[in-house]
Every structure is written in C-alpha cells, then in structure tokens.
DOKOL-40156 format. One line per 8 residues: number of its first residue (from 0); for each residue x, y, z of N, C-alpha, C. Coordinates in steps of 0.2 Angstrom, whole numbers. Layout:
N
NUM	X Y Z X Y Z X Y Z; ...
REM end
This chain:
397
0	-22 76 -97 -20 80 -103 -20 76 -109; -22 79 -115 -20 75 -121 -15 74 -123; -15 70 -126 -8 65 -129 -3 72 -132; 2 73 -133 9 78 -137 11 74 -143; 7 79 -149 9 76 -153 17 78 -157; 21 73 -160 27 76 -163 30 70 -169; 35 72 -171 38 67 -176 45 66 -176; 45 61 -174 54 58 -176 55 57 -183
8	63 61 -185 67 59 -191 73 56 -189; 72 52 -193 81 49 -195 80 46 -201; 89 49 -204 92 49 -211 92 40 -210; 89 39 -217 90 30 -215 88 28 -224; 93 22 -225 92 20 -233 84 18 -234; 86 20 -240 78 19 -246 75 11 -243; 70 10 -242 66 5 -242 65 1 -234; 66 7 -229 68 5 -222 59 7 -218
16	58 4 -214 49 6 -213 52 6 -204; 45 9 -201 46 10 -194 38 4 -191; 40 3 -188 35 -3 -182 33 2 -175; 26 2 -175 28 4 -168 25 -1 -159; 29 -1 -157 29 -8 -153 25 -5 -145; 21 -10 -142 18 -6 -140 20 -10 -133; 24 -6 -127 28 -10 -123 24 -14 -118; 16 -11 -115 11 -15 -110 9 -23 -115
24	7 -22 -122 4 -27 -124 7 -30 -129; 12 -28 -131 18 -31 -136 14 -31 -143; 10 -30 -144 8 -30 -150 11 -22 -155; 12 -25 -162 15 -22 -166 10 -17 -171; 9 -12 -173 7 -7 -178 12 -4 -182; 9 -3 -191 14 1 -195 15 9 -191; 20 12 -190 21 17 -189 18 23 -195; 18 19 -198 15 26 -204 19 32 -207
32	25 31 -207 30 36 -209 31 37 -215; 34 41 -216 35 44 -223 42 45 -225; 44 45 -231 52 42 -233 52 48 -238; 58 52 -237 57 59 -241 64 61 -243; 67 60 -247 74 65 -246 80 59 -241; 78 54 -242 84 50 -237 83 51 -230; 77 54 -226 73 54 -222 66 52 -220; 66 49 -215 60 44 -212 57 49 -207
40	50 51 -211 47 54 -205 42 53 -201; 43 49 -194 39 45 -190 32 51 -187; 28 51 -187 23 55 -183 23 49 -174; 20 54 -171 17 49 -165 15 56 -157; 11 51 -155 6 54 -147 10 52 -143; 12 55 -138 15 53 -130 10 57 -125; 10 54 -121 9 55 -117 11 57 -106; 12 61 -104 15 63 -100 17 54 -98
48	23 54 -96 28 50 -93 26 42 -98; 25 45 -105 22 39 -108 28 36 -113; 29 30 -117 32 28 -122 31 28 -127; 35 27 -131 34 27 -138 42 21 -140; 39 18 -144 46 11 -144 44 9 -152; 50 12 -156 50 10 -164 55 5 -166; 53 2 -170 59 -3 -173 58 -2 -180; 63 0 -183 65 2 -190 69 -6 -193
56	65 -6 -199 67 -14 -203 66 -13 -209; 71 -18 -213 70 -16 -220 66 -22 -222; 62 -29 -219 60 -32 -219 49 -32 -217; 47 -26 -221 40 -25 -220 35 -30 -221; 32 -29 -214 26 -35 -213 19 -30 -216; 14 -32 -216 9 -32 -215 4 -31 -208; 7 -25 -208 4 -24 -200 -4 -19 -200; -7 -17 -193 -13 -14 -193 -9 -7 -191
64	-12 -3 -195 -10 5 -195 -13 7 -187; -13 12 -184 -12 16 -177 -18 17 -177; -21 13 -172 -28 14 -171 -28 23 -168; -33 26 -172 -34 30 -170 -40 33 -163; -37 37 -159 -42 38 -154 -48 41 -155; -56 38 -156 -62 41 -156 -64 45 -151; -68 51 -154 -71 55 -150 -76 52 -144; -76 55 -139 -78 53 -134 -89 57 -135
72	-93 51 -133 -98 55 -136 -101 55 -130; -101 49 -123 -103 56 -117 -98 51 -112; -99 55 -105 -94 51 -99 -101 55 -94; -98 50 -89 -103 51 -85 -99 48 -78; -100 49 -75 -96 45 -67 -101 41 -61; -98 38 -60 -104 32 -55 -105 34 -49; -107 31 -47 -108 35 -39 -104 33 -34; -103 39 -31 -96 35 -25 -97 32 -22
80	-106 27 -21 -104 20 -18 -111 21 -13; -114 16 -11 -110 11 -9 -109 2 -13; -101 2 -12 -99 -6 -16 -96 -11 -12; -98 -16 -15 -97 -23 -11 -87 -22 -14; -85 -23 -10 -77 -26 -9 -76 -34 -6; -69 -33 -7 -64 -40 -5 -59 -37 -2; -55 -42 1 -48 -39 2 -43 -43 1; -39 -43 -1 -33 -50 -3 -30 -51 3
88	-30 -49 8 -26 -51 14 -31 -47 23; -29 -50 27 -34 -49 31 -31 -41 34; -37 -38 37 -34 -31 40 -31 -30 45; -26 -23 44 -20 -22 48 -22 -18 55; -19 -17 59 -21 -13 66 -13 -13 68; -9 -8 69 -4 -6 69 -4 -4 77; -1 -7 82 -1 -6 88 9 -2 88; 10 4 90 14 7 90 16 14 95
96	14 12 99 12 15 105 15 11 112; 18 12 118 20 8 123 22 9 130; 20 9 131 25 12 140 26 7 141; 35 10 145 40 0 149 41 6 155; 46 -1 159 50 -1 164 53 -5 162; 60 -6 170 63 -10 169 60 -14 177; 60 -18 176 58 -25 181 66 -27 185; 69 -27 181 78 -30 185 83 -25 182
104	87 -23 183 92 -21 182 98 -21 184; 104 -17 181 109 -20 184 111 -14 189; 118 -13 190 121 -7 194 123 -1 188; 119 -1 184 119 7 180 113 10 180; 106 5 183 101 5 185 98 0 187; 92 5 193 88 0 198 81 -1 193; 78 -6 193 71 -7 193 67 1 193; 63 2 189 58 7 188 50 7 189
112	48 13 189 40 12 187 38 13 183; 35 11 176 30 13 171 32 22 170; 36 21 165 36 28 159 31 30 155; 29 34 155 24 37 149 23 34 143; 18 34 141 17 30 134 22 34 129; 22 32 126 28 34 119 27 29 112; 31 32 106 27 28 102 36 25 103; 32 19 100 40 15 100 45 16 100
120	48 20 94 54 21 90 57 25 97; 52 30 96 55 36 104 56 32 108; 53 26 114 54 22 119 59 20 118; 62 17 112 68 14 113 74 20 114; 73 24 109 77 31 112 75 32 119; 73 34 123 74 34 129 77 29 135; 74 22 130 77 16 135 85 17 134; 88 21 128 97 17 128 96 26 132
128	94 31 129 96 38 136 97 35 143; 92 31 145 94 29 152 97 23 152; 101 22 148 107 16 151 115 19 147; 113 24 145 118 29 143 122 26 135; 119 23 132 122 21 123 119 24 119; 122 26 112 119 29 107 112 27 106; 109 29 102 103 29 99 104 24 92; 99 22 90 100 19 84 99 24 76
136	104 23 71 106 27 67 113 24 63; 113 31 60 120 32 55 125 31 61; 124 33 65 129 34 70 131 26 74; 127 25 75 129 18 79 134 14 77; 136 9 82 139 3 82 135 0 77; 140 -5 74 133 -7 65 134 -16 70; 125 -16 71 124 -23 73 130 -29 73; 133 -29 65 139 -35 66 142 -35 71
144	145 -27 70 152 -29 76 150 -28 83; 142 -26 84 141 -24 91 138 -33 92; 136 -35 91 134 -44 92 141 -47 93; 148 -45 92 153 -48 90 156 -45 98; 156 -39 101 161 -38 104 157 -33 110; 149 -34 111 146 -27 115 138 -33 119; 139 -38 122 136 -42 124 133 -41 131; 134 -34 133 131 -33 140 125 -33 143
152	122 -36 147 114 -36 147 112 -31 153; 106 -27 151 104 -20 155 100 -22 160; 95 -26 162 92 -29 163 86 -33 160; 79 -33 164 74 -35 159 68 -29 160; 63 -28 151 61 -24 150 57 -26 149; 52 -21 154 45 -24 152 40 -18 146; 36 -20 142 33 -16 137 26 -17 139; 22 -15 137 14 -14 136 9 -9 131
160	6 -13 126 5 -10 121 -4 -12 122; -8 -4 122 -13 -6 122 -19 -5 116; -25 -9 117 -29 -8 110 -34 -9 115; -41 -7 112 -47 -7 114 -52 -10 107; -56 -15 109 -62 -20 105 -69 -17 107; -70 -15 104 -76 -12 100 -83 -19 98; -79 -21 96 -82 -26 90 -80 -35 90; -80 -38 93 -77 -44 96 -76 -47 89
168	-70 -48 84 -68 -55 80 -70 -58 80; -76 -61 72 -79 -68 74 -74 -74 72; -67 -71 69 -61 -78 65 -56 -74 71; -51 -82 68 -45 -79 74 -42 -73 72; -37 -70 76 -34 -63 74 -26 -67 77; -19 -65 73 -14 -67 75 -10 -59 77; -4 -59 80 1 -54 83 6 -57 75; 7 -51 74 14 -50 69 19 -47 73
176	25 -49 75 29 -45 77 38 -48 75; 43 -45 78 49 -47 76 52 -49 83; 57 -55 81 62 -59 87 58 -63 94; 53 -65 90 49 -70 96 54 -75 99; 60 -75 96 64 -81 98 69 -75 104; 70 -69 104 72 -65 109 68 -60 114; 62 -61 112 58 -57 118 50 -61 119; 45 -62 123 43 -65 126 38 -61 123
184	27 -62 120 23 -60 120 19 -63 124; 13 -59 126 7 -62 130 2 -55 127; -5 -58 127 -11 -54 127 -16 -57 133; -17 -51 137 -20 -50 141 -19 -56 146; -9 -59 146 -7 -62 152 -7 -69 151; -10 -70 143 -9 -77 139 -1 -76 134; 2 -79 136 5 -82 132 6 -84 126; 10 -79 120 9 -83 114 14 -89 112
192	14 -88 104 18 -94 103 20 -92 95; 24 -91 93 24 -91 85 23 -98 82; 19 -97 74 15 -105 73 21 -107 67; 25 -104 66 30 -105 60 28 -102 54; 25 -97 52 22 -92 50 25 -87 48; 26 -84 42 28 -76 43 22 -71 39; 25 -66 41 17 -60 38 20 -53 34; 20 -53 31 21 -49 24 30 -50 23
200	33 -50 27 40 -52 27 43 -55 32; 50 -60 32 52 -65 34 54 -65 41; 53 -57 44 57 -54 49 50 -54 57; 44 -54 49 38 -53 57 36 -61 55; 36 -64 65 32 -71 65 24 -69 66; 22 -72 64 13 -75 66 14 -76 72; 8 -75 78 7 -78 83 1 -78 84; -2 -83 84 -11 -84 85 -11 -84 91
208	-15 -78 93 -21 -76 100 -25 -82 100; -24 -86 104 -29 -91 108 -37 -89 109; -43 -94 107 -48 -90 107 -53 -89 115; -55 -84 113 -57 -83 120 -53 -76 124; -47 -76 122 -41 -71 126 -44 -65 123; -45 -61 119 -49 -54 118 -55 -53 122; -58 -47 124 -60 -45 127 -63 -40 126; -69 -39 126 -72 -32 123 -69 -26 129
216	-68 -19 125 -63 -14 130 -60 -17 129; -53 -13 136 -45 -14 136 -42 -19 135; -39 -20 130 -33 -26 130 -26 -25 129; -22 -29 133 -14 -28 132 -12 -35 131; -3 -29 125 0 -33 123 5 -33 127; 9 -39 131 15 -37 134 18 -40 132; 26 -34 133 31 -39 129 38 -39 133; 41 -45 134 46 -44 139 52 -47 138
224	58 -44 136 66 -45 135 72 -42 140; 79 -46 138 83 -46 143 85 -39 138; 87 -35 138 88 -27 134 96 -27 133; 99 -28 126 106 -30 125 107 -21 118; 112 -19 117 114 -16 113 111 -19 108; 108 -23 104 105 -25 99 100 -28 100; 96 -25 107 89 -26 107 87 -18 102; 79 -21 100 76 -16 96 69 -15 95
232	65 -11 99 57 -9 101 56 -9 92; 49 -10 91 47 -9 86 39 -10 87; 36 -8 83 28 -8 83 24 -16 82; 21 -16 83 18 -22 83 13 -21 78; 8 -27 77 3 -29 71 -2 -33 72; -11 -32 75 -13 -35 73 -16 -37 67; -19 -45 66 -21 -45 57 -25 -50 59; -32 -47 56 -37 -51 55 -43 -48 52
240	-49 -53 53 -55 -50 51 -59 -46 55; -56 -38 54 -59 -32 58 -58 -25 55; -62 -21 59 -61 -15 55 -59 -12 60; -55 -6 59 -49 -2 63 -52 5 64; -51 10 68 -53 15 71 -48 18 75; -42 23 71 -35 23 72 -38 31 80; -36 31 84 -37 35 89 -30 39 93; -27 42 96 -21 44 98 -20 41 104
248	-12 38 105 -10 31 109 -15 26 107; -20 26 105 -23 17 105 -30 17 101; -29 9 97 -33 10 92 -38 5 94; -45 5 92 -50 1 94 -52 -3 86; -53 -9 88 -54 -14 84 -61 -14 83; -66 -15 77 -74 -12 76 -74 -18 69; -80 -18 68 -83 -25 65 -82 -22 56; -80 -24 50 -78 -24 45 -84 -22 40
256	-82 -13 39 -91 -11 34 -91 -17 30; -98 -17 28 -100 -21 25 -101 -18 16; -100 -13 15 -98 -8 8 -94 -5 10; -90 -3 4 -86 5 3 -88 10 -2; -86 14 -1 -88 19 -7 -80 21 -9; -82 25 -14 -76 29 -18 -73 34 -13; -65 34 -11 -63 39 -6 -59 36 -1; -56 41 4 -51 41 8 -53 33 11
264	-48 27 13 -52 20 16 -48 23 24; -44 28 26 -47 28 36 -50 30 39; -54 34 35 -62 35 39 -66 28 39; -66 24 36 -70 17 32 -67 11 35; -63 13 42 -61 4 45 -53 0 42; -52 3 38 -45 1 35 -41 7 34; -38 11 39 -34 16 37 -27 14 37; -24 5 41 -18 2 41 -19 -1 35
272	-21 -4 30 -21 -9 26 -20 -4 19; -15 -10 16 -9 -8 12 -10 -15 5; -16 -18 7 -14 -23 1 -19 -20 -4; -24 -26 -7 -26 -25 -13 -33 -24 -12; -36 -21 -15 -44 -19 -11 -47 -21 -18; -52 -22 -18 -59 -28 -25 -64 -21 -23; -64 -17 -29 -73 -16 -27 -76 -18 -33; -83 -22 -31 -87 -24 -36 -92 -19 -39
280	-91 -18 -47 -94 -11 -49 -100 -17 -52; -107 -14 -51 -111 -22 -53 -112 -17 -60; -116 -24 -64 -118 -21 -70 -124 -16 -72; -128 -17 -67 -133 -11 -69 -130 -3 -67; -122 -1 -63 -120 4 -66 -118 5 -72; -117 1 -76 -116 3 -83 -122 5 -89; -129 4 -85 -134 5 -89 -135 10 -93; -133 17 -92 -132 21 -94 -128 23 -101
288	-120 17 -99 -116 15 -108 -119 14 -112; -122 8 -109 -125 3 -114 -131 4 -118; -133 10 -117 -140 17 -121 -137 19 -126; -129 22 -125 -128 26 -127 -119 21 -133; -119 17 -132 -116 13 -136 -116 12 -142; -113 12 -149 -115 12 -155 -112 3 -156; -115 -1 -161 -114 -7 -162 -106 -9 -162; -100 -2 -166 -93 -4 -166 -91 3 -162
296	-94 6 -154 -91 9 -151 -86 6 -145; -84 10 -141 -81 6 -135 -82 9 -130; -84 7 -125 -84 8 -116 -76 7 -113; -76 14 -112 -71 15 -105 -71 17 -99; -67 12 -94 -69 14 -87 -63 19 -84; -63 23 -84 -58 30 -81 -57 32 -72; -53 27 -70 -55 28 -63 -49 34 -62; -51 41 -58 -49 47 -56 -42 46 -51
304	-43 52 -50 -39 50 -43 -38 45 -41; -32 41 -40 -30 36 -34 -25 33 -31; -27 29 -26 -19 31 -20 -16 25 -20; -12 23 -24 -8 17 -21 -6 16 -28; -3 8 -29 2 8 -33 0 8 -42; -6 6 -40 -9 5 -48 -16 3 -47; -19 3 -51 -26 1 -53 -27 -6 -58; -31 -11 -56 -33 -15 -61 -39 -17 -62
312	-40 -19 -70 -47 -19 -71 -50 -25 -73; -56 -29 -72 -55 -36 -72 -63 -37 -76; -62 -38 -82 -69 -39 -84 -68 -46 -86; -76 -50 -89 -75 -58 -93 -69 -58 -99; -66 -54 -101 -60 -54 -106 -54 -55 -104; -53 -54 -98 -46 -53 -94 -43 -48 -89; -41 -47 -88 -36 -41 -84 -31 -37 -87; -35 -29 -86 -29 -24 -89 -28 -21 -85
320	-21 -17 -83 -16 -13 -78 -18 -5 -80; -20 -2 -78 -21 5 -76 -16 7 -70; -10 11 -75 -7 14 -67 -3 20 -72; -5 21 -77 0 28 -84 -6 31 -88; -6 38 -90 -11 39 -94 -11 33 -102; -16 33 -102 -24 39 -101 -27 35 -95; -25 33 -95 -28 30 -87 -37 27 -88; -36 23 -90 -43 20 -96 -40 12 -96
328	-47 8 -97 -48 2 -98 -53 -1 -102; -52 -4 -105 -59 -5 -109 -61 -11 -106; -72 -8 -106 -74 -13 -105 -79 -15 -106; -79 -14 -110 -84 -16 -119 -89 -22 -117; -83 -28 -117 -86 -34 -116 -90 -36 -110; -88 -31 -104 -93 -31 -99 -101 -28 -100; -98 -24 -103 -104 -19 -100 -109 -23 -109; -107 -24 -115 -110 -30 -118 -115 -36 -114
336	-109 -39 -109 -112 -48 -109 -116 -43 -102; -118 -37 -99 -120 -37 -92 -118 -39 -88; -111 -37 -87 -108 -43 -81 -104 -37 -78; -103 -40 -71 -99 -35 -66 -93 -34 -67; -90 -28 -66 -84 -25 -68 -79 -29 -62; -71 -27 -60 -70 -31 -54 -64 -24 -55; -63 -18 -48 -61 -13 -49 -56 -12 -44; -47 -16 -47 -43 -17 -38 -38 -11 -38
344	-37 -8 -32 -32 -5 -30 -26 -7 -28; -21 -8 -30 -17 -12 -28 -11 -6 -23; -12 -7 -16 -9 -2 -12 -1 -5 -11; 0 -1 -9 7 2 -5 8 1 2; 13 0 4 13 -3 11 15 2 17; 14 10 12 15 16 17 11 16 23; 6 17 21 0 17 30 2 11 33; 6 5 32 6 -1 37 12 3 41
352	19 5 37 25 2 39 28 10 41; 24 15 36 27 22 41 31 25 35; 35 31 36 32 35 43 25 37 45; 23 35 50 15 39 53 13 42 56; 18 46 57 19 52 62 22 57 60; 26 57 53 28 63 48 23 71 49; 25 75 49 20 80 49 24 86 44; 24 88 37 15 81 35 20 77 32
360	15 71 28 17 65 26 20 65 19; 18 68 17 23 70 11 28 72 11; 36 70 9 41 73 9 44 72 2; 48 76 0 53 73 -4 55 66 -7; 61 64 -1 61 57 1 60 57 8; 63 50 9 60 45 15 66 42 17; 68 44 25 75 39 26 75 39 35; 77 33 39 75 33 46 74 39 50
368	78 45 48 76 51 54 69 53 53; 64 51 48 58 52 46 53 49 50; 56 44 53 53 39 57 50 43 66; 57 45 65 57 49 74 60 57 73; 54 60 69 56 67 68 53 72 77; 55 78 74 56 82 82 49 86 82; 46 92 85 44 97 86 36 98 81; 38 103 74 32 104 69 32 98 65
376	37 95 66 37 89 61 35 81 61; 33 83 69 30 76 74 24 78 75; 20 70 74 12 73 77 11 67 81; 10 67 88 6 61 91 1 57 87; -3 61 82 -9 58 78 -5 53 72; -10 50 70 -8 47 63 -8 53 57; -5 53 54 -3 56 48 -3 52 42; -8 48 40 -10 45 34 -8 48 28
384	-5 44 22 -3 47 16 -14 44 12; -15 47 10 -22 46 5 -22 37 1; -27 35 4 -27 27 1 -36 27 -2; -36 23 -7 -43 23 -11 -42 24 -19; -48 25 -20 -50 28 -27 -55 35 -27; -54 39 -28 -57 47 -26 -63 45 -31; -61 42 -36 -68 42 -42 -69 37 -45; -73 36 -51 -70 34 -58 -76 37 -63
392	-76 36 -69 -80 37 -73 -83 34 -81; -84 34 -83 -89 30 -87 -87 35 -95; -83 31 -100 -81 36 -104 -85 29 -113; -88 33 -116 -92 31 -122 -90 35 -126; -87 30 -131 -82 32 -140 -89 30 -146
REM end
C-alpha cells in the first residue's frame, strides 16, 4: 500500500523548526513545516507499521529537504530461478520420531518389548503413564525441587530414532542433542562422544559421527538412560552438508540442490533449516534496469512475499535490511558497476525447533501444549510454517 499521508500540529514558540530523524539510518532531513498562528504544521508519509521520529529545535541547521518519492517508470520481476545459494550454517535433519522399551526395570515394572514409534514428546508421555507420574507441564513438580527430593530411578530406557541415506555425506555430519553427560548415544551401534562443541544453543552438545559409520538405507540413532523424574525425551538433530526429504516417522538424507529458486525451501532439501539463506541474483538479471535507467534515476530491488525474519540486501555499497515497508532496497550501484546483487533470508528458528505437528501451524500464539496437541489439531506429518522468498522484482524510478 502507499505511504498515509497526514500532518502533525503543535502550539510551539515563534522561531521553533522540526528535523525529521530517520530511525534505520540516522540521518537527518528539514521537516518542512510551516509556522502559522503560534502553530507548527508538520506534513509527513507513514507507512503501515512505519515511523515517523521529529525533533523540534530552536537551533536550525541546514539540512536536505524530504527526498521526495519518484515515480516508478517500469518494474518487472526476475525469474523464480534457478540461483546459485550459500548457507550460513550447515543443514538441519530433525530426527523426532522413536520407539523405546524398557531393558531393566524395577518392581513397578518388568522389562518390555519395543512400543510403537511415537514422536518424542508423546513417548515421553507414555514412558511416565507407564510408571504412573505426571506428565511434564504447568502441572508438574518444577525440576528444582524434584532433583532435590524425587531421586528414584525407573529403570533403563532404551530409544531408537531412525533416518534413512539417500545420498551418502561427502563432509562429516555431527548429532545435536541434549544431556550426553546423562544418556548414552550410538549410530548404527558406534558410540559417540561430545567434542566440546555446542549447536545453536548451550543446551545441545555436538557429537561427530565417526567416518564410515553412515550407511546408505536404514540408519539408527540409539539412545539409552537410567529414566529419573527429570529425565526428558526430546528430538534429536542431524547437521551437515546434506539435503533433507522430510517423510512420516523418518526422514532420508539426499545430496544438497545445487540451485534454488524463489519459493517454499521443503520441497528443495531444506524444509528443517532456519538460518540464513544467500541467493545469488547475478548481474545479467538486471539487464533489463539498466535499458531502462535514466543518468540520475534509481534501481530498486522489491523482494515479494517472504518467510522469515527479515530480508538483506548486499550490493558493492554495503548492506541494507529489508524487513518494513516499502520493502525496497536500492541497487543502483549494482546494477551501474554490473555486479551481483547478494539476496539473504535471514530465517527463524520455527521449522528446526516446532511446533511441527501443529495442525495447522499458524496459531495465535505459541505455548508447550502446542508441542503435544490431541485429535484435529495433530498431524503425524510435518506441518511446516512457509520458509523462502515467494518472489522479487525489479522496480526503475
């Protein structure tokens, strides 16, 4: 939508001027206002969810007046692809899926056989239903005082989390997970080891897979603890250089596109990754500006729709943030010297960490029962919130 135009008044002594401040780049413009009757009449454009920031002084500088916005004389949009990418961080594979037993137990229970697969959160609810303790929640013993006074141990619990290789890793791949120092991991019957290492927060260790231990087809994670009131199932994470192919109970690991295009990324091998995505817009997509460019016009690059937290835009001049209207960036200098444009997503850590089984995934808000919802509201499938850039387009002033 275009900008809303309106005017601020305020009564203010003879000789008082307005600045308008401009909060992303700090730079300063006269406001242009008008002094009439013992009132200062400010003009100005906002924009939905936009600012407007004035500083009234009796001390006027010499400032540059309010660039006005030029008419747009063509736009065009680039093709959805296909573009060369980067990624800031290696790709995610969300293992959250599990069937246990119990291997030993005590006299509240014997030893078991292999439960149905479950996704985590729900195993762990059934592991405390069968040893008869709360669930974890608002409701529970709150971990202090249960470490302090509720020390009993249920037996030992065996887990297995499976994934399937497609595509054999040509770099190491490590396990992300939490409490290596309280439950034991192996792949495929090897043994890991935390390297001192943590992976996007302080809580999940790194654990390099030994080379050689992956295997094209079936691979398992297993994971085996003595099971206390403050044990706690949770999903696991592979992370490396691979592409992902999320499947129901089990995701298979596949070799990393070599382009992407503009749009949804979990059809495209990364439907768990959450970081920062590079597409490289090269410069013969701007040929078409660069025709139509006037000596003092400007090129702007309008990326559409998109999922995550913000947009940036990277040309030989610097780096501008696109994340509020007008949702524009200028790239003048680019599409002048014919150089590549550098066009990041910078995501959100929704698709890694959940909920991804919400049905649907849009809520309101967001709060642990969201994690282990029931009936219409649960889907065995992944439920992805939308990650990419839908479009962009090519806008000439």
């Amino acid at each position: 939508d275009a900008p809303r135009a309106g005017y601020l008044q305020l009564a203010l002594p003879a000789g008082v001027t307005a600045e308008g401040w401009d909060m992303k780049t700090g730079s300063h413009t006269a406001a242009n206002g008008e002094y009439k009757n013992g009132v200062l009449t400010v003009p100005f454009a906002l924009e939905s969810a936009g600012t407007c920031a004035f500083v009234f002084t009796a001390d006027k500088e010499a400032l540059p007046a309010v660039e006005e916005k030029a008419a747009e004389k063509a736009r065009f949009a680039l093709p959805t692809g296909e573009y060369a990418y980067s990624l800031d961080e290696e790709n995610i594979c969300v293992l959250d899926f599990t069937r246990w037993r119990w291997v030993e137990g005590d006299d509240r229970h014997a030893a078991s056989g292999w439960h149905p697969v479950a996704e985590a959160l729900k195993a762990d609810q059934q592991i405390r239903d069968d040893i008869g303790i709360e669930h974890r929640g608002g409701n529970m013993v709150q971990p202090w005082y249960s470490k302090l006074h509720f020390k009993q141990e249920y037996g030992t619990l065996e887990m297995e989390y499976e994934f399937e290789i497609e595509t054999l890793p040509k770099t190491p791949v490590t396990l992300a997970a939490e409490r290596p120092d309280k439950m034991s991991y192996a792949v495929n019957g090897v043994p890991l080891a935390p390297d001192g290492s943590i992976w996007v927060d302080i809580c999940f260790k790194r654990m390099p897979i030994p080379a050689g231990v992956l295997k094209l087809g079936k691979n398992t994670v297993t994971v085996r603890t003595v099971f206390t009131r403050n044990t706690n199932l949770e999903a696991l994470y592979l992370v490396g250089d691979f592409g992902v192919r999320a499947g129901l109970h089990t995701n298979t690991l596949t070799a990393l596109p070599k382009t992407l295009h503009f749009g949804d990324l979990s059809d495209q091998g990364l439907p768990f990754f959450t970081g920062c995505l590079t597409y490289t817009l090269p410069a013969a997509a701007f040929a078409g500006a660069a025709e139509k460019q006037s000596a003092d016009g400007k090129v702007l690059l309008a990326p559409g729709m998109f999922h995550g937290a913000l947009v940036r835009v990277i040309t030989p001049a610097g780096t501008q943030r696109v994340g509020w209207e007008p949702y524009t960036a200028d790239i003048t200098d680019a599409v002048k010297a014919r150089a590549d444009v550098q066009l990041v997503l910078v995501g959100t850590r929704r698709n890694t960490f959940g909920p991804l089984h919400l049905d649907p995934p849009i809520a309101f808000a967001y709060g642990p029962m969201h994690f282990t919802t029931e009936g219409t509201e649960w889907s065995e499938e992944y439920r992805f919130i939308p990650s990419g850039i839908e479009s962009c387009d090519i806008v000439v002033e």
